[in-house]
C-alpha positions in Angstrom: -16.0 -13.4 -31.3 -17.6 -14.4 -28.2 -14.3 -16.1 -26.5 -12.8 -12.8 -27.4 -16.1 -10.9 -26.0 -15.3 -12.9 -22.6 -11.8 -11.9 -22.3 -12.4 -8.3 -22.6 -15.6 -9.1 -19.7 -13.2 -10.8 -17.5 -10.6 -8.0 -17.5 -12.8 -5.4 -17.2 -14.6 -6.9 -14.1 -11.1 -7.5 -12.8 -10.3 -4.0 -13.1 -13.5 -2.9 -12.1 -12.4 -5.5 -8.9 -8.9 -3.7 -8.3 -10.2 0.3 -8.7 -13.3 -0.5 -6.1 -10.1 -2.3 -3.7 -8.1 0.9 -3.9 -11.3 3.2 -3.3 -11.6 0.8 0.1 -8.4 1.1 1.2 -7.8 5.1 0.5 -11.2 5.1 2.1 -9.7 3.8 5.3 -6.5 5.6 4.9 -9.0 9.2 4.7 -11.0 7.6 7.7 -7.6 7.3 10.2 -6.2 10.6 9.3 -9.0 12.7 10.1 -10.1 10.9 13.1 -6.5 11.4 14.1 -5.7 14.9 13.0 -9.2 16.7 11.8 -10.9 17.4 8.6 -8.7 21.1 7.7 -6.2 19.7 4.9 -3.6 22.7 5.8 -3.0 21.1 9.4 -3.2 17.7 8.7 0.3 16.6 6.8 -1.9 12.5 7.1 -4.7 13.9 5.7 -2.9 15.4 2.4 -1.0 12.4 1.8 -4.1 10.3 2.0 -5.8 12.7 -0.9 -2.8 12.4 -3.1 -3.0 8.5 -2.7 -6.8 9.0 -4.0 -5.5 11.0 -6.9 -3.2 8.3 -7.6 -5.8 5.9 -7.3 -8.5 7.9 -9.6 -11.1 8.2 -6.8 -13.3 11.0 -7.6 -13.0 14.0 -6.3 -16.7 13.9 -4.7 -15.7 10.3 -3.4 -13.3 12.1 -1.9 -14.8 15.3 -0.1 -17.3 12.5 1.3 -15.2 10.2 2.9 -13.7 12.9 4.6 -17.4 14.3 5.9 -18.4 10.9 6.8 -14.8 10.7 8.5 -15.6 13.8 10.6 -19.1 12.8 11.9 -19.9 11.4 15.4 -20.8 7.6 13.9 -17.7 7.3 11.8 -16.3 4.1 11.9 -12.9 4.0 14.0 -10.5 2.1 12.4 -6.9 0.9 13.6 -4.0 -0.9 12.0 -2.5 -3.6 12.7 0.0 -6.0 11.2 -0.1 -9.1 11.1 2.6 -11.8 10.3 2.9 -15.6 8.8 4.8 -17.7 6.5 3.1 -18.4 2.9 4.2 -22.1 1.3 8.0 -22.8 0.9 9.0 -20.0 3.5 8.4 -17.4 1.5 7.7 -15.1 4.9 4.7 -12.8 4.5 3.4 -8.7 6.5 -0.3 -7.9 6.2 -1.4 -4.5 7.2 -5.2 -4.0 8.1 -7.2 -1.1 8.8 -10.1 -2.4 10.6 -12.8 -1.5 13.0 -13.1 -5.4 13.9 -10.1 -6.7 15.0 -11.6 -9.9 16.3 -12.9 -10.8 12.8 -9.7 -9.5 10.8 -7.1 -11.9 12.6 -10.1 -14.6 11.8 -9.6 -14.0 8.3 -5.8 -13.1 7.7 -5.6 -16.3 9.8 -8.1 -18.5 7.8 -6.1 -17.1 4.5 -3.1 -18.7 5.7 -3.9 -21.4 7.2 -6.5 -22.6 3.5 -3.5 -21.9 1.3 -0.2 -23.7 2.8 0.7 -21.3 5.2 0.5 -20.3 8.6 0.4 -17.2 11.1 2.6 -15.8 13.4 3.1 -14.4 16.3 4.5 -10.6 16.6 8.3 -10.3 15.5 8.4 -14.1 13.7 8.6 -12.5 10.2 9.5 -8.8 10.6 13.2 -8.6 11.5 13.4 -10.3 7.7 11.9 -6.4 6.6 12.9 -3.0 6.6 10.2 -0.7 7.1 10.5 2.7 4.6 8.8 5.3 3.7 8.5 5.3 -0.1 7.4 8.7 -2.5 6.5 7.9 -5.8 6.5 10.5 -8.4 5.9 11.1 -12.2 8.8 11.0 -14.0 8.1 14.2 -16.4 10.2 16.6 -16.1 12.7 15.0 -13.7 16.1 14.9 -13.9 16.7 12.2 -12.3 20.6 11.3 -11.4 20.3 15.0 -9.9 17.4 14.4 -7.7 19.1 11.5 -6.2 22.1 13.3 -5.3 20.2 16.1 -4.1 17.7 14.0 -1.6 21.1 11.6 -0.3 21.5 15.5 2.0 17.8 14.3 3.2 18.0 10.7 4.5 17.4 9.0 0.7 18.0 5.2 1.2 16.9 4.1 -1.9 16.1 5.8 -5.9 15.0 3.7 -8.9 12.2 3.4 -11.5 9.2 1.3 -10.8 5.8 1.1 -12.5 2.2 2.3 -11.6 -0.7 -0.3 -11.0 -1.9 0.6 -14.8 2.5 -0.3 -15.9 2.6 3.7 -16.2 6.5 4.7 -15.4 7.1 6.4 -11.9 10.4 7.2 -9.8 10.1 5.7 -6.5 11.9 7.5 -3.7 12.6 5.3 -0.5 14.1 6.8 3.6 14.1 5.2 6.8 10.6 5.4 8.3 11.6 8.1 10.8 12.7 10.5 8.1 9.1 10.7 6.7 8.4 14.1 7.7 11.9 15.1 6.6 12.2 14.0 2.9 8.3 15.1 2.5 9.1 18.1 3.2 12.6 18.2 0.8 10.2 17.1 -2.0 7.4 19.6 -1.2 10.8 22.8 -1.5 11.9 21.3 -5.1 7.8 21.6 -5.8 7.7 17.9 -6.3 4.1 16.4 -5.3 4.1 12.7 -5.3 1.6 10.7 -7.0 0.8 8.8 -3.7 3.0 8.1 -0.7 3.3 6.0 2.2 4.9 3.1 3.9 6.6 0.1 2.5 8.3 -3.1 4.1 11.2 -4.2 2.3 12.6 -7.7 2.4 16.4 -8.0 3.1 16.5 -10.9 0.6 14.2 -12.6 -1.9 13.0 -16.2 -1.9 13.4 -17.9 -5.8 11.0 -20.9 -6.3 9.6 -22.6 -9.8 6.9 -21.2 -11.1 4.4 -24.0 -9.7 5.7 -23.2 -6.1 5.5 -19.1 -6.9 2.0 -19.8 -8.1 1.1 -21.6 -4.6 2.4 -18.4 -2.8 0.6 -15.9 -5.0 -2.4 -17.5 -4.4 -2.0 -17.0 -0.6 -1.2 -13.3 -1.3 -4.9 -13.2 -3.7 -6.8 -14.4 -1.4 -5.2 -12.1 1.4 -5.8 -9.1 -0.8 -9.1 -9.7 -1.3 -10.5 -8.9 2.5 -11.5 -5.7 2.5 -9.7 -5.5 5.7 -6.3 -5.6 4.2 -4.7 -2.8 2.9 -1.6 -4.1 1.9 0.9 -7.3 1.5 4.4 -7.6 1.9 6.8 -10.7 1.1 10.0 -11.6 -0.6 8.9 -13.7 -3.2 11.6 -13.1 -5.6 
């Protein structure tokens, strides 16, 4: 009973762990929308997209409406993103994105990440020409037909279609266009009254790396540890 007690403690604290991450990060992504575009929801296209990523991620609806008042006032914290770049063990190659309002200590950390678990960092453009970078729409699935959808976005700059799963294993359609045509296939989705469950910005690995499972362990490890700072929003690589 008490081994069994212990389990269930360890993954609730673990999910406790992942829901106050995605709070952080939505946080953030609330933070850089309004500071770039205002608080009014109707004129800020960043702004909506950041509250449907909340929705996806369960944040409260109070959490919510005060991130963006704490967004809006004059000692709001002015975060930027940047990207950083590095190779995890056995070459599998590795894109951080950060939203921080310390640059100096976020390229400390991303850095110290890689260089305490096999890897190393960097410089600008040594890993990205190995990624595509895409938007990506991910919907519910309800409801959707979805052979006909995919024919019907190709008119709209669709890249890629295919099912994927939710953070909880929930089934979702994931919807993926060149970067560019952001505004474009929001907007296609928005006319067939599709909302997403969250949307945003992927990068996409031309090819995967396959290792053993002791060498994938090694990398994941890397990737833990970077997805722990509170500074990092998300992490790419092409571990297959």
């Amino acid at each position: 009973m008490g081994r069994i007690f212990e389990t269930r403690k360890a993954t609730m604290f673990k999910r406790w762990d992942r829901m106050s991450k995605a709070f952080t990060r939505v946080g953030k992504e609330i933070a850089m929308a309004v500071k770039a575009g205002g608080a009014n929801v109707d004129s800020n296209p960043s702004l909506r997209r950041a509250i449907q990523n909340a929705r996806a991620a369960n944040m409260p609806k109070d959490r919510v409406e005060s991130a963006i008042k704490k967004a809006s006032g004059n000692d709001a914290a002015n975060y930027e993103e940047i990207l950083y770049e590095g190779y995890a063990p056995h070459g599998v190659a590795v894109m951080v994105v950060t939203a921080t309002d310390n640059p100096t200590r976020t390229v400390s950390n991303v850095r110290m990440a890689f260089n305490h678990n096999g890897g190393n960092m960097g410089s600008t453009g040594s890993v990205a020409f190995q990624f595509s970078r895409l938007a990506v729409f991910r919907l519910a699935p309800g409801g959707i037909d979805g052979e006909a959808l995919e024919l019907d976005l190709m008119d709209h700059g669709l890249e890629e279609f295919g099912e994927g799963t939710g953070e909880e294993g929930e089934p979702q359609l994931v919807v993926r266009c060149a970067f560019e045509n952001f505004g474009t296939m929001a907007r296609a989705l928005e006319e067939r009254s599709l909302t997403p469950l969250s949307s945003g910005t992927e990068y996409v690995p031309a090819s995967m790396i396959e290792l053993d499972e002791a060498q994938a362990t090694e990398v994941l490890k890397l990737i833990d540890k970077m997805e722990q700072d509170d500074d990092v929003q998300h992490v790419f690589h092409n571990l297959g």
